[in-house]
Backbone as CSV, one residue per row, in Angstrom:
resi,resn,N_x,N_y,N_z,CA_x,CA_y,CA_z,C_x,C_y,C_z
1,UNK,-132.216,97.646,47.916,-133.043,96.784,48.717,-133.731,97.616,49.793
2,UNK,-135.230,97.406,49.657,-135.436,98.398,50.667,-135.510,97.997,51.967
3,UNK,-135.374,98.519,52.982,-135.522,98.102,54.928,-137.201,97.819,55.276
4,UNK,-136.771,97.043,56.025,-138.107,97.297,56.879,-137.956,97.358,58.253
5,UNK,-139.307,98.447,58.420,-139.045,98.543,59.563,-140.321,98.387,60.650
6,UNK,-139.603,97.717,61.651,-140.434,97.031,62.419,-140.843,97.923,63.422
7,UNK,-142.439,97.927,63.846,-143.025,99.292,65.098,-143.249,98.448,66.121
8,UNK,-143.002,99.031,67.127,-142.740,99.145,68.537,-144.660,98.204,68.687
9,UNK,-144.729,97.354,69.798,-146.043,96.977,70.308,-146.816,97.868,70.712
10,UNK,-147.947,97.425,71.132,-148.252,97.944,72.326,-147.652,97.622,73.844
11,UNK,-147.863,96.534,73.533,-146.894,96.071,74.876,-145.802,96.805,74.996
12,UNK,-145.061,96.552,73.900,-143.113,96.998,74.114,-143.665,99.044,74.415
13,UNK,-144.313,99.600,73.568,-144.624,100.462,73.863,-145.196,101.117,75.371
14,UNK,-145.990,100.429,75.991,-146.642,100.625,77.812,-145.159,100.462,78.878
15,UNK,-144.304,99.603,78.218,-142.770,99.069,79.187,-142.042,100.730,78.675
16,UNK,-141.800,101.198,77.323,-140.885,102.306,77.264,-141.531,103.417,77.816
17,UNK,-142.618,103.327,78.077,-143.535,104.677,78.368,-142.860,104.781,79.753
18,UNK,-142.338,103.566,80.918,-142.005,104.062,82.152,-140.426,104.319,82.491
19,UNK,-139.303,104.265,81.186,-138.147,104.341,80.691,-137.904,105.555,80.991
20,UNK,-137.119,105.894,81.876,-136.213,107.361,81.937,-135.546,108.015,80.506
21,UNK,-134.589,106.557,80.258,-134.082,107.196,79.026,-135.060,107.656,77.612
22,UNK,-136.081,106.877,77.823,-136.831,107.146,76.402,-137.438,108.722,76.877
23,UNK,-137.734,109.262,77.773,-137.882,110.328,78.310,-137.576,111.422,77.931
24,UNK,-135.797,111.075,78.337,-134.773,111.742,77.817,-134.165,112.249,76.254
25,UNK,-135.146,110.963,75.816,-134.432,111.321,74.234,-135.889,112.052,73.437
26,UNK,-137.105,111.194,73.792,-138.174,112.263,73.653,-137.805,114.040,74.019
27,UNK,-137.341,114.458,74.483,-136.908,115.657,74.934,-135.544,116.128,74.578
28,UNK,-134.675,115.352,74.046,-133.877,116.110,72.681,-134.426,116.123,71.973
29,UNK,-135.238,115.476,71.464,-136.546,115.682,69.923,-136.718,117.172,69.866
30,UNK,-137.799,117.078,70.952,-138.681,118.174,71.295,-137.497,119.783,71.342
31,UNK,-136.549,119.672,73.007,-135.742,120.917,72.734,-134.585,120.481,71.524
32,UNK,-133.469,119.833,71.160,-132.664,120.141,70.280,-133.133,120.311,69.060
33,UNK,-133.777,119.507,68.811,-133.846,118.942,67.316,-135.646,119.966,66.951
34,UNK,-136.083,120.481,67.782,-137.435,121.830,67.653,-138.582,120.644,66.806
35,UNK,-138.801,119.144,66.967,-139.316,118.630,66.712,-141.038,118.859,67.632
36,UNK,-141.937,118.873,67.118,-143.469,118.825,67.655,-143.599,117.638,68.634
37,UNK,-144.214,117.696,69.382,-144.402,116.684,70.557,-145.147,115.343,69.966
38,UNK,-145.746,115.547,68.957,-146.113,114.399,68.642,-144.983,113.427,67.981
39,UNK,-144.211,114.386,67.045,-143.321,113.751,66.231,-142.180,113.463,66.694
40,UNK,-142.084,113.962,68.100,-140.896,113.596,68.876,-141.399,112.092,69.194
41,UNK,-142.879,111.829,69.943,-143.081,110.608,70.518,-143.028,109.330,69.657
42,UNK,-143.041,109.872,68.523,-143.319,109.031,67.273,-141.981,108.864,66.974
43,UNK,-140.989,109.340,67.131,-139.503,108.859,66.432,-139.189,107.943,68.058
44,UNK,-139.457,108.417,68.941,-138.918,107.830,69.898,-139.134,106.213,70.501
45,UNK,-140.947,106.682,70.667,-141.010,105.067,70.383,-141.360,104.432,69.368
46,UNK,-141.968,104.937,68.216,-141.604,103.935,66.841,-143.379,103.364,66.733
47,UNK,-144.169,103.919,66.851,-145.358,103.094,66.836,-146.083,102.615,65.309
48,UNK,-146.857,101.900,65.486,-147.198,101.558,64.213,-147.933,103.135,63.469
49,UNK,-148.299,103.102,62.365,-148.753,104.314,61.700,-149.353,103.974,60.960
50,UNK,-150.760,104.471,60.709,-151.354,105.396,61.990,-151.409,104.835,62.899
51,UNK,-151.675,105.755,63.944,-151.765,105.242,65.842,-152.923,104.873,65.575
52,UNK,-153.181,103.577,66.255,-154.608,103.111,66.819,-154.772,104.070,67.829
53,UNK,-155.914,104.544,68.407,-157.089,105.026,68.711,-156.080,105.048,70.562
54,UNK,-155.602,104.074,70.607,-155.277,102.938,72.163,-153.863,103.517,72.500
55,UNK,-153.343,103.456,71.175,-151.692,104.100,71.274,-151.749,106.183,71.537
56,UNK,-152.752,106.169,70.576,-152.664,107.659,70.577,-153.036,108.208,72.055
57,UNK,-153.912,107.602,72.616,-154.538,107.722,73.674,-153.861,107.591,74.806
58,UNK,-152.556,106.774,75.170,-151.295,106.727,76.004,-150.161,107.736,75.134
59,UNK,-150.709,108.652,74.358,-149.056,109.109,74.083,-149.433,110.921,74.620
60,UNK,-150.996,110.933,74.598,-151.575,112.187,75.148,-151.501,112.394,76.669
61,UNK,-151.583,110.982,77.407,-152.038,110.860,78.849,-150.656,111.024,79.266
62,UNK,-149.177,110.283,78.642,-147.668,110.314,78.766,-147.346,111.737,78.743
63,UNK,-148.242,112.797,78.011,-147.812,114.283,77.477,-147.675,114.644,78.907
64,UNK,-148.902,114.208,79.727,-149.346,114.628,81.112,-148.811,114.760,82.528
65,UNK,-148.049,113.920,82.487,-147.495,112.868,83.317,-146.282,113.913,83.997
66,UNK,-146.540,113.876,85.572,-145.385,114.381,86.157,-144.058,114.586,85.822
67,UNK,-143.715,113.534,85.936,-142.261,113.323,85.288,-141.656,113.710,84.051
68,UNK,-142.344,113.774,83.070,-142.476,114.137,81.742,-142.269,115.867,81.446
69,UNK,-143.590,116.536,82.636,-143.887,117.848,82.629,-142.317,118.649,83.525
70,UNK,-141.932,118.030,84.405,-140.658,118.299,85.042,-139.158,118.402,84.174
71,UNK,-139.111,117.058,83.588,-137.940,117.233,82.595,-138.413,118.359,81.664
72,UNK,-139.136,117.938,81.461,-139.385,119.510,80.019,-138.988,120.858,80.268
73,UNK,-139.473,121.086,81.902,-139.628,122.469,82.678,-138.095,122.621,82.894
74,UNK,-137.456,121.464,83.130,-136.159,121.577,83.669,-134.783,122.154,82.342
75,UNK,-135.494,121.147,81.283,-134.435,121.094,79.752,-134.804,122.872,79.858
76,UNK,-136.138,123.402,79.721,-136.573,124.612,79.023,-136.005,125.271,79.954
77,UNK,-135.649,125.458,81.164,-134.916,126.627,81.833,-133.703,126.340,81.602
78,UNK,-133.282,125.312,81.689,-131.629,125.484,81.513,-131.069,126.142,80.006
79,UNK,-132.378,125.810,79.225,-131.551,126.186,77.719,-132.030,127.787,77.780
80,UNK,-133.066,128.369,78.539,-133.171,129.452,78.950,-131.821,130.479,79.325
81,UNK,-131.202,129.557,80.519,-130.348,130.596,80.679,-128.878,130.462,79.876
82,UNK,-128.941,129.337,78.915,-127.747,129.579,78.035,-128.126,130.187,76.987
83,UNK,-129.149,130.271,76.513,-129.802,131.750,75.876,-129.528,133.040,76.542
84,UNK,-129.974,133.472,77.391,-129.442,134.646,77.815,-128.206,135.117,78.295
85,UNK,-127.027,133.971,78.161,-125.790,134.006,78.320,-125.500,134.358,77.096
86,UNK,-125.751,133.574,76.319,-125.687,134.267,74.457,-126.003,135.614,74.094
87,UNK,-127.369,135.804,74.721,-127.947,137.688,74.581,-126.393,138.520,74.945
88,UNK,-126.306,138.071,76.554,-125.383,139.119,77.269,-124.222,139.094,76.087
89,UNK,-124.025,137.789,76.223,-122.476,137.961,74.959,-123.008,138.710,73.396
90,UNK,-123.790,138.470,72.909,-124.206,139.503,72.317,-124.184,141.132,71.653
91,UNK,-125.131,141.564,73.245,-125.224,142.261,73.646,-123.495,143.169,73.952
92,UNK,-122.497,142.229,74.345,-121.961,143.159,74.712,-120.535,143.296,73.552
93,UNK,-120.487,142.475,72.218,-119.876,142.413,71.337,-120.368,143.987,70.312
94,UNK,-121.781,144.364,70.709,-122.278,145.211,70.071,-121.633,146.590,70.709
95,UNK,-121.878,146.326,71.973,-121.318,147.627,72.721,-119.373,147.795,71.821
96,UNK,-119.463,146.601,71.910,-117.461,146.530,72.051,-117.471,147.128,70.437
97,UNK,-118.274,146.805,69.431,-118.187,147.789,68.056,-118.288,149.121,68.235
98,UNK,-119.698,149.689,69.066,-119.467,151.339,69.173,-118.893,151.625,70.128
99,UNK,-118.134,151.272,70.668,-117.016,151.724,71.166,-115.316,151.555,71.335
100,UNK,-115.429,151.083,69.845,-114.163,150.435,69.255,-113.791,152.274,68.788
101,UNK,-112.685,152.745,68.929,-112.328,153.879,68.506,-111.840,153.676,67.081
102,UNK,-111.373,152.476,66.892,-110.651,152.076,65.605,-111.707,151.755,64.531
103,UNK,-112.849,151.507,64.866,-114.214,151.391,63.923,-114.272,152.576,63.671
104,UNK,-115.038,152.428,61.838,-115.465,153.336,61.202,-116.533,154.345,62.326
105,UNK,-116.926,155.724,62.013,-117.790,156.091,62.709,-119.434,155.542,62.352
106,UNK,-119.095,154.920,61.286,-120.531,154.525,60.891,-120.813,153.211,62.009
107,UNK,-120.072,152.286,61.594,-119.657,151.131,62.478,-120.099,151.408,64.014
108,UNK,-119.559,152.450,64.333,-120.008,153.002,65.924,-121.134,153.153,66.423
109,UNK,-121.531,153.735,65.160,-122.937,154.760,65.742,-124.202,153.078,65.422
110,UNK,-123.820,152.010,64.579,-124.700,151.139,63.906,-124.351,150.303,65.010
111,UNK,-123.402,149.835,65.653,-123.311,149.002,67.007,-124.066,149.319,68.274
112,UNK,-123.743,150.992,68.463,-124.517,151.140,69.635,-125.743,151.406,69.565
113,UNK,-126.598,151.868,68.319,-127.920,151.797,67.788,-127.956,150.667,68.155
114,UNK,-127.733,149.334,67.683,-128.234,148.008,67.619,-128.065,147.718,69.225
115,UNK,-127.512,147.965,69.665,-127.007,147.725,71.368,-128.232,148.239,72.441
116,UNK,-128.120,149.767,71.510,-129.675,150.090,72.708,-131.151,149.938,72.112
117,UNK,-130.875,149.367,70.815,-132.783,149.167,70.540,-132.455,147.580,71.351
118,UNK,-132.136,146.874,71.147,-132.118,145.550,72.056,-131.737,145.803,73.384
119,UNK,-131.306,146.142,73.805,-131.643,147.165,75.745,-132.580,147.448,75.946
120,UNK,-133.384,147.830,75.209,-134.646,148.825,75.483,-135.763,147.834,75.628
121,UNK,-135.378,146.647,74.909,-136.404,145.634,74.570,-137.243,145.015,75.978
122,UNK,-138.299,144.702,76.308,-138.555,144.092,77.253,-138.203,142.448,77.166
123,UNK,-137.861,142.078,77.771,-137.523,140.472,77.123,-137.599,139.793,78.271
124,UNK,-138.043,140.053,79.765,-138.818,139.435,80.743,-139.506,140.223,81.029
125,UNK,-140.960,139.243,80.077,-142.405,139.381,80.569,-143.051,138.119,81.207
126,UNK,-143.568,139.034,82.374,-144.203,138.235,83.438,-145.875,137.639,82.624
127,UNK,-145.588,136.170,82.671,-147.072,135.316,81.964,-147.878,134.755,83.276
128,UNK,-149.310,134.868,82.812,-150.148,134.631,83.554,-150.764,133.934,83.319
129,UNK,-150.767,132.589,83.650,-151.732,131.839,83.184,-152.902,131.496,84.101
130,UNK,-154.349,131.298,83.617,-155.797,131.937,84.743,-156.234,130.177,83.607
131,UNK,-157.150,129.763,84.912,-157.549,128.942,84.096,-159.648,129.283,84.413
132,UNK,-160.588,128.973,83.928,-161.600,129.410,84.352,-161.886,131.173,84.802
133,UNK,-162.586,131.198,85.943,-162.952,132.775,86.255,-162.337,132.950,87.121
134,UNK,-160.961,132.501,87.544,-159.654,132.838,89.004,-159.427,133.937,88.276
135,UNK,-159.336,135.426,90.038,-159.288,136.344,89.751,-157.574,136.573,90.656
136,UNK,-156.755,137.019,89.673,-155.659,137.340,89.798,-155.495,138.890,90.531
137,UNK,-154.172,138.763,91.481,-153.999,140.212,92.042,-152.566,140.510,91.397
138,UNK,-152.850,141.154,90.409,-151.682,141.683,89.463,-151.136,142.474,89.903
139,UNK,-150.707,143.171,91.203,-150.027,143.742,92.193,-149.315,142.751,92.912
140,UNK,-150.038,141.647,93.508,-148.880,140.918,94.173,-148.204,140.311,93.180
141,UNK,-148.597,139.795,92.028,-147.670,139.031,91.099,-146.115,139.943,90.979
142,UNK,-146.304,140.692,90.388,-145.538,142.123,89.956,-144.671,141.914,91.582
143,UNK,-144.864,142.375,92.920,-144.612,142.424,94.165,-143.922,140.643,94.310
144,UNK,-144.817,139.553,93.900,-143.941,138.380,94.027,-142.637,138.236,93.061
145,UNK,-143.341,138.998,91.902,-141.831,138.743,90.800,-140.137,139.656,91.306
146,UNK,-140.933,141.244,91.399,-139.717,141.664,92.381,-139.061,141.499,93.272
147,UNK,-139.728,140.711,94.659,-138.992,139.943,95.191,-138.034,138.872,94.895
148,UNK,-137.849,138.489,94.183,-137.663,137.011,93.072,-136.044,138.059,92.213
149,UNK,-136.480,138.805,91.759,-135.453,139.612,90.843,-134.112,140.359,92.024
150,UNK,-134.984,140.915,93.041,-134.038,141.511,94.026,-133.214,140.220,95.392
151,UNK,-134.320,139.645,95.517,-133.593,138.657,96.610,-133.649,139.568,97.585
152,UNK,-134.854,139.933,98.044,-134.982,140.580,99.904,-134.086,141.959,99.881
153,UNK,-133.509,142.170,98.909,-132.797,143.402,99.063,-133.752,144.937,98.474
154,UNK,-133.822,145.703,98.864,-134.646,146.973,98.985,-133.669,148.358,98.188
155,UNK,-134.178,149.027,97.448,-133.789,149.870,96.474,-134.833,151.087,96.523
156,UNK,-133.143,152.230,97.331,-133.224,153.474,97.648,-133.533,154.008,96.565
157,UNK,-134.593,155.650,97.024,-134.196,156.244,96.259,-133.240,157.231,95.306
158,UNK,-131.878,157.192,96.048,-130.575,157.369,94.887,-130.038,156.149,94.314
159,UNK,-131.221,155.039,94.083,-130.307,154.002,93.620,-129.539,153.104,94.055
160,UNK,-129.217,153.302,95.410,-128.609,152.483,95.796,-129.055,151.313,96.099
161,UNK,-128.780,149.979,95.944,-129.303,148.679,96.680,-128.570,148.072,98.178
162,UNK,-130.068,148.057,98.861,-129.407,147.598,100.537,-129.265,145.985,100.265
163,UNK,-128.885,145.359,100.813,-129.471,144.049,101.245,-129.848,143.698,102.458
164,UNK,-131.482,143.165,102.664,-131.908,143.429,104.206,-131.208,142.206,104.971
165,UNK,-130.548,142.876,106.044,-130.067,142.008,106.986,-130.741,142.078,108.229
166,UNK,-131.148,143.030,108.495,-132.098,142.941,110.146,-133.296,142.086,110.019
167,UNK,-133.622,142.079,111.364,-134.860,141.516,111.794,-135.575,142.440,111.596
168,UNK,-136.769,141.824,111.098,-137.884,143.103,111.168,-138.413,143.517,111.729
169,UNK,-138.168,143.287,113.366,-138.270,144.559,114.056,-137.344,145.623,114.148
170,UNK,-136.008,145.164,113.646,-134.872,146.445,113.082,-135.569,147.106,111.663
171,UNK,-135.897,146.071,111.189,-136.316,146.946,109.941,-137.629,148.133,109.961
172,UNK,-138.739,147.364,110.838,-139.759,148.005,111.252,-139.150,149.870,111.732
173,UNK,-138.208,149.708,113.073,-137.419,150.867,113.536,-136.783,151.778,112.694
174,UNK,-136.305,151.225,111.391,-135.380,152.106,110.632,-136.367,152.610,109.634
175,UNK,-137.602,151.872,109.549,-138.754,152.516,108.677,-139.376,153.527,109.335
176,UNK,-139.605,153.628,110.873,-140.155,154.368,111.353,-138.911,155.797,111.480
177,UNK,-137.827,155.690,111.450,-136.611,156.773,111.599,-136.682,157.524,110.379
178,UNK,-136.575,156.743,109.422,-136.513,157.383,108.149,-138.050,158.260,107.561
179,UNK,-138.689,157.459,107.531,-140.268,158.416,107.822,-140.241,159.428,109.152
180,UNK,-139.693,159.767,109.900,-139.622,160.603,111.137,-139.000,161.821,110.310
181,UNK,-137.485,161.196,109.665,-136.291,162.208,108.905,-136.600,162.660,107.723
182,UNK,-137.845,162.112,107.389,-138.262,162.900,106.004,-139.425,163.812,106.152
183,UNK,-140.331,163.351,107.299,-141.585,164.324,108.009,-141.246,165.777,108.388
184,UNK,-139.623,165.680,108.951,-139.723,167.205,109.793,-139.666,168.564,108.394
């Protein structure tokens, strides 16, 4: 016997559009389930098929929508950094093969190969998005991102990392000492 199945109004459709939860599950579509944004909106609220002209036209303007653009930003960083919790674990299961003494030497040398071509990898790249003829200063970006990576803390040249605690007129003073101690 086959089902039928009944699509969402327009009406019932304009009421779920201001639904937190339908929000929410639109966006397991999208991040769990790697569903397309359209086909997420379409399982979620159920519209007739094809979209009238009226429906399609609120499911583009909904794409838009503060609230919408926030959860997304929010799901996509968090699954961000349980991704790179995965890399590190990874990453460091590979190390733990070449340097398993009890592994073959092949085993060794094929772990820590695999360990440092993925080290080497760049895997935060800074994106720029320009919309029109805005002219970007790709020095401060680079200068805003390092700040961001270090947290106000400043990196000597042997490597070492300070973390700035003075005022910057202490800091100003210890810039001028150290340029004094490297002049003579």
């Amino acid at each position: 016997m086959e089902e039928l199945t009944t699509h969402s109004t327009p009406e019932v459709i304009t009421e779920e559009l201001k639904d937190d939860n339908k929000t929410k599950e639109y966006a397991n579509y999208v991040i769990l389930e790697g569903k397309s944004k359209r086909e997420s909106w379409i399982m979620t609220f159920n519209p007739e098929l094809p979209m009238p002209r009226a429906i399609e036209a609120k499911m583009y303007r909904w794409f838009q929508k503060d609230s919408v653009k926030k959860l997304m930003t929010k799901l996509n960083k968090s699954l961000e950094v349980d991704w790179i919790d995965k890399r590190v674990n990874a990453l460091q299961h590979l190390f733990d093969i070449g340097t398993n003494s009890e592994s073959s030497e092949k085993s060794q040398i094929d772990g820590l190969d695999k360990f440092l071509t993925h080290l080497n990898k760049v895997e935060n790249k800074i994106v720029l998005e320009t919309q029109g003829s805005n002219q970007i200063n790709i020095i401060q970006v680079v200068q805003d991102r390092l700040a961001t990576i270090v947290g106000g803390s400043t990196i000597t040249p042997d490597g070492m990392i300070a973390k700035a605690t003075g005022s910057n007129a202490d800091n100003a003073i210890d810039a001028i000492l150290v340029g004094n101690k490297v002049g003579r």
